[in-house]
N, C-alpha and C positions, 0 to 999 in steps of 0.2 A: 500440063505434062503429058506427054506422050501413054498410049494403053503401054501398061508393064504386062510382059508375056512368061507365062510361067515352064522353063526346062526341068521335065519332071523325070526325076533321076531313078523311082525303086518301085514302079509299076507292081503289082501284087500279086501275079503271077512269078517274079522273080523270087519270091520267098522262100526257103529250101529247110531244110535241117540236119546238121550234123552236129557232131560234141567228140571230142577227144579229151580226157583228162591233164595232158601235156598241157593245154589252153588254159586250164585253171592254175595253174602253179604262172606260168608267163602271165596271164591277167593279174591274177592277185601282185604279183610284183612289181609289175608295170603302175599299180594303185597305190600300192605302198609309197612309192618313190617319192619323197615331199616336193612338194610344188617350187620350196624358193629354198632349197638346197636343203643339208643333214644327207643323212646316211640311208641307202637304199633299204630294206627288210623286206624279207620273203617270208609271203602267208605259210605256214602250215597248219592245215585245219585239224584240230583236235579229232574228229571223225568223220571217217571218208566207209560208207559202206555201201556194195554192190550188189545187193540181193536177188540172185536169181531166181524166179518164181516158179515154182510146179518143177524144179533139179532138187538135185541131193549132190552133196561133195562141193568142191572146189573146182570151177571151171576159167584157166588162163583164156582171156581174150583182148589180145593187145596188148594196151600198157597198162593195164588193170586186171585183178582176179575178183569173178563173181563168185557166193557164195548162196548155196541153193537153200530154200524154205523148210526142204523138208527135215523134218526132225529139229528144225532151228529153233532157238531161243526167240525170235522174233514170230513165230510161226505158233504159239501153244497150242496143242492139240488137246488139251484140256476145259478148253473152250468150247460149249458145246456146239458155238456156231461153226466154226472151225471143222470140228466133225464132217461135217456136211459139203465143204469144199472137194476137188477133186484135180487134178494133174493132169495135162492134156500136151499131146504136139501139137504141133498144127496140121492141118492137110497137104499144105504145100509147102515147103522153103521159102523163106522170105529171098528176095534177089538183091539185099542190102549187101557189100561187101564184108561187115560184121554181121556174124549170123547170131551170135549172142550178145542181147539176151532172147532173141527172137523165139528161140527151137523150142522152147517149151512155154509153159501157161500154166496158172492157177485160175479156178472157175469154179462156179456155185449159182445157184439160182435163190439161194440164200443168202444171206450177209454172213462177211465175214473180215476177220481183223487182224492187224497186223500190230505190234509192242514194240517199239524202240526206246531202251534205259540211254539217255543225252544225258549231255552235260548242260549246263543253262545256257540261254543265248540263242539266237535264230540260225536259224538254216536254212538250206537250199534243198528242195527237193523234184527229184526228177523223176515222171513215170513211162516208161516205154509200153508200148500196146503194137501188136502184132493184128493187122485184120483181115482174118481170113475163117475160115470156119476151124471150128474143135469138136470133136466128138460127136461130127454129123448135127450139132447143132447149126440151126437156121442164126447166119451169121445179122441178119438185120432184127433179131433180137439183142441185142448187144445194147442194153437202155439200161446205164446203172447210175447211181450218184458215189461220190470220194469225199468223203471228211477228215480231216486232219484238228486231233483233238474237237476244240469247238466251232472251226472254221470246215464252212463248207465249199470245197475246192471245184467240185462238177457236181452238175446234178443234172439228171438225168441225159446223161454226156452217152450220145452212141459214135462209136468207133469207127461204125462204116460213115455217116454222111461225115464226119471227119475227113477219114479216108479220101471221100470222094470230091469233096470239095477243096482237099489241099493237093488231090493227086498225086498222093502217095500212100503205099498201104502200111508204113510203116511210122508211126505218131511218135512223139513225146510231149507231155507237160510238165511246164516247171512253175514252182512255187518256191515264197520265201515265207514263211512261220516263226514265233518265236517259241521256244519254250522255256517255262517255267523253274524255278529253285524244286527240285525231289517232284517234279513231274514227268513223267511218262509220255512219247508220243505214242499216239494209239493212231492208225491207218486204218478205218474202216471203207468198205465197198457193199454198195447194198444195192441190189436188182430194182428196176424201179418198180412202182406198184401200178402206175401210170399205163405198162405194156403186157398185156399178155404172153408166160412163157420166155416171160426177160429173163434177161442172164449176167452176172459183170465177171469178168476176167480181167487180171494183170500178166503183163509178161517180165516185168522187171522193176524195181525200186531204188533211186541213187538218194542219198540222203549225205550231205558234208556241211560241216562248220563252217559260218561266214564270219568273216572279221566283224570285230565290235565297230560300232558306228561307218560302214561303208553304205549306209542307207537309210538305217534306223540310229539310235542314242543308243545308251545304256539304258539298264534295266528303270532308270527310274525319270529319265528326262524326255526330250521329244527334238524331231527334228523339223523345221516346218521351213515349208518351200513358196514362196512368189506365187499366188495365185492368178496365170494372166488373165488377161479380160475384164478382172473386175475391178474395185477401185483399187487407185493407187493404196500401195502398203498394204494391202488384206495377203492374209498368211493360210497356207494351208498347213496342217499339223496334221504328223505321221510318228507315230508310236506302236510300241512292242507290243500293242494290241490291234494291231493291222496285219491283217495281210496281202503277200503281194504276187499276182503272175507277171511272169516276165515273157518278152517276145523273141521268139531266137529267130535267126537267118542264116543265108548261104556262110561257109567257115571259106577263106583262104587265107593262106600262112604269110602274113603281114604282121609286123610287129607293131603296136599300141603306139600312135602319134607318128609316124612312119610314113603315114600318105594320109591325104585330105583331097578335098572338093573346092577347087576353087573355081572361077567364072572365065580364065583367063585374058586376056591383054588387051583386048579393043575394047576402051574406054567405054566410046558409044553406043557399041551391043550391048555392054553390060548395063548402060542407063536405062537400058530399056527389056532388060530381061530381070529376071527371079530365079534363082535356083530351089526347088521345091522335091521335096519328097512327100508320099503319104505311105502311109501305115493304114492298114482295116483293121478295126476295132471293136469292141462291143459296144454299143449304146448304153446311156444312162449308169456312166463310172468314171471317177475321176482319175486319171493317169498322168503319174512323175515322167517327167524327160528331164534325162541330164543327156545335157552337150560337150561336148571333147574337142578341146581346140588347144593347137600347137602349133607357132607362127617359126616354120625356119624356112623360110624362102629368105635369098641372100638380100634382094632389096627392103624385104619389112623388117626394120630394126627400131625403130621408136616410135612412140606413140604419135596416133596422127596417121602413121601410114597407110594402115587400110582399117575403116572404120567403114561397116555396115548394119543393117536393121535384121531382126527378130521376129518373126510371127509364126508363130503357133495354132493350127487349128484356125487359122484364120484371124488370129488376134496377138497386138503388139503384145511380143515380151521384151523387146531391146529394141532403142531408138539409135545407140551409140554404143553397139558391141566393138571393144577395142581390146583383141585377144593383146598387143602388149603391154597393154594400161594392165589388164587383171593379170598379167605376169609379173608385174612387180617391176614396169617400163624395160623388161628385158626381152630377149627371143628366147626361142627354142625354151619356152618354159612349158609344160605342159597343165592346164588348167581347164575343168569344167564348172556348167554352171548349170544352177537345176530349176524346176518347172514344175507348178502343177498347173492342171487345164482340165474342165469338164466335162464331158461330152454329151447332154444329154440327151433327152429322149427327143429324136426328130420324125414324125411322118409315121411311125410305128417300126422303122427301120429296124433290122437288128443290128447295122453294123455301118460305120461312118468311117470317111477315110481322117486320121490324126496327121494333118498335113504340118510340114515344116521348111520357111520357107524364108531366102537371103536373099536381100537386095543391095546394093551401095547405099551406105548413106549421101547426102547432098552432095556436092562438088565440094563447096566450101568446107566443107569438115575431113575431108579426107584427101591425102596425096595419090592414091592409086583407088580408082569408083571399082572394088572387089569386094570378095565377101569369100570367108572359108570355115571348110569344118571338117574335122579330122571322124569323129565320132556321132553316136548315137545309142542315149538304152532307154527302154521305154516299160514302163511295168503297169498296170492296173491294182486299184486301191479297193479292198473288198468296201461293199455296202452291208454295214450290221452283220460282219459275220461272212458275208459269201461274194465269193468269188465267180459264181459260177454265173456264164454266159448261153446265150441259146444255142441249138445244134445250128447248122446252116440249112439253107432249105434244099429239100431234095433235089436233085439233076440228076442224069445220066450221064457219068463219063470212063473212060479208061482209068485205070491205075496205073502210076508207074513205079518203079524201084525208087527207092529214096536217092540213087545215085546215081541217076538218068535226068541229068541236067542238059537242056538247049545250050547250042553254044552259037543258036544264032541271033545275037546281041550286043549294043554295044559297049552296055556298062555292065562289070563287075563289082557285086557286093564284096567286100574283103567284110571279114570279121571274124575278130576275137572274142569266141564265146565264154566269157567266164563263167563262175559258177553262180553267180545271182544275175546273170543280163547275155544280151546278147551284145557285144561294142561292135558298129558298124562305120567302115570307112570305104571310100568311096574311091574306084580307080579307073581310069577310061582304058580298053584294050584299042 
């Protein structure tokens, strides 16, 4: 057989961040919608809060109101670490087109905490970070760790080589948690001890209800995912005592199953091509993919018709992916299918690319040698407890605004960022 050459579609500089809440209501519903028909339902999350940090009052921005820490019930100042916190601007305006929750900050060189009363069941949580200096502190002290109840989310996470190596100064991190029956989540930030004259600061907190079982079970069961690579039938098992980061990317306004990536129409190139993305990732953690696929092109209608291969990371997940065999031998059914895959430790690396990559299956088994895929969510599975990843290694570069995107390229990321993932699809300009 001829070298298979791989067209590599989401290079990692293409990576971006935005979030609009409008995207969580269309996601969730878009999830809702049962795979082999019933009636649509639309999530609504039992609680959706927008904490803006180091404000006071009520501040409109967008299609969401934040609400400031100070004086808040999630904020007790009776805490004596609390105490010791303090409210900053920043030095300069962020150049993001939303400026909230940018304009202000909470900071300490202490630990300090934050109380949110939930209702049971996991969640989704979001932390925005502005970096630039506060209070004429020295902005490359900024070395704190995040705990979320017993799960350690960052640790010793600095904001600037963040900054700097996603080139942009304006971050977010998302988590999924579960919480407990009459338990508490507690948000602590603690300076590290690790830096001299550390500092941690937040500039904002998004915390909202996730559907029951959109990733996890119920409070008392487990969901467990295809382990590839290793032997056939070995299971990986993910339960309400996990936690999970999620990967966001560029947002463009496509609706869920709406466009896909496929190889197009010459037979022959595609025998000899791969469609491949990668993803950078932290070493030494294991990471869920689900895949999103949805066959409405007018000539795939029965099973048979386009039948392609699976590999993950370098390693078979699918020998005979057949999006309308798992539609129930219909079209336009919308159906994903999930993954766990390891990544461990290589070389000392800190960070490996999570490649993902189509091929046609054989001649004989399929009527058209393609391969397609509407989607992509990709999360990380803590180890014992934590989440937390290395900083990246120092460079020197520019910052830009978070909404200073090249437009000189040929492929657009589309995605729908819901509230636990980022869903990525794929569209050629």
């Amino acid at each position: 057989m001829d070298k298979i050459h791989n067209k590599y579609l989401l290079p990692s500089y293409i990576l971006t961040i935005l979030f609009s809440p409008l995207y969580i209501i269309i996601f969730f519903h878009h999830l809702s919608v049962p795979v082999a028909g019933g009636s649509p339902h639309v999530y609504n999350p039992k609680e959706t809060i927008f904490l803006y940090c180091g404000s006071s009052g009520s501040s409109p921005a967008s299609t969401r109101t934040w609400i400031g820490d100070v004086e808040s019930e999630h904020f007790p100042l009776n805490q004596s670490e609390n105490n010791a916190s303090t409210t900053a601007d920043p030095s300069q305006q962020p150049r993001t087109v939303e400026k909230i929750p940018y304009m202000k900050a909470r900071l300490s060189r202490y630990q300090f905490s934050y109380t949110f009363n939930l209702t049971p069941g996991q969640k989704f949580i979001r932390f925005y970070f502005y970096e630039t200096s506060y209070l004429n502190l020295d902005r490359s002290k900024a070395f704190f760790s995040v705990t979320a109840g017993s799960f350690t989310l960052l640790s010793n996470f600095s904001t600037q080589l963040a900054a700097i190596d996603s080139q942009q100064d304006t971050i977010f991190k998302e988590f999924c948690v579960n919480v407990q029956e009459n338990q508490n989540l507690n948000i602590t930030f603690t300076p590290s001890q690790d830096y001299k004259d550390s500092y941690a600061f937040i500039n904002g907190i998004e915390i909202i209800s996730m559907p029951l079982n959109l990733y996890y079970t119920n409070a008392t069961g487990e969901t467990e995912y295809p382990l590839v690579g290793r032997t056939a039938g070995k299971l990986f098992s993910l339960s309400n005592s996990n936690a999970l980061e999620t990967f966001s990317t560029q947002f463009a306004p496509v609706a869920v199953y709406q466009t896909a990536r496929t190889m197009g129409n010459d037979t022959k190139v595609n025998e000899n091509y791969q469609l491949t993305w990668e993803f950078p990732v932290d070493s030494a953690f294991t990471y869920l993919v689900r895949l999103h696929f949805c066959e409405f092109q007018p000539e795939i209608t029965v099973t048979g018709n386009r039948v392609f291969e699976i590999d993950i990371a370098n390693q078979t997940a699918e020998t005979r992916a057949d999006v309308i065999a798992w539609g129930g031998d219909r079209s336009g059914v919308p159906v994903y299918k999930d993954y766990a895959v390891t990544m461990g430790s290589k070389e000392n690396q800190k960070k490996q690319n999570l490649s993902i990559a189509l091929h046609p299956a054989p001649a004989y088994m399929t009527k058209y040698s393609d391969a397609i895929l509407n989607g992509v969510e990709i999360f990380k599975v803590d180890n014992s407890g934590s989440l937390a990843g290395p900083n990246p290694d120092p460079r020197t570069t520019t910052l830009t605004s978070g909404n200073n995107h090249s437009n000189n390229r040929k492929i657009i990321i589309a995605v729908v960022v819901g509230v636990v993932s980022s869903f990525v699809a794929v569209s050629v300009v």
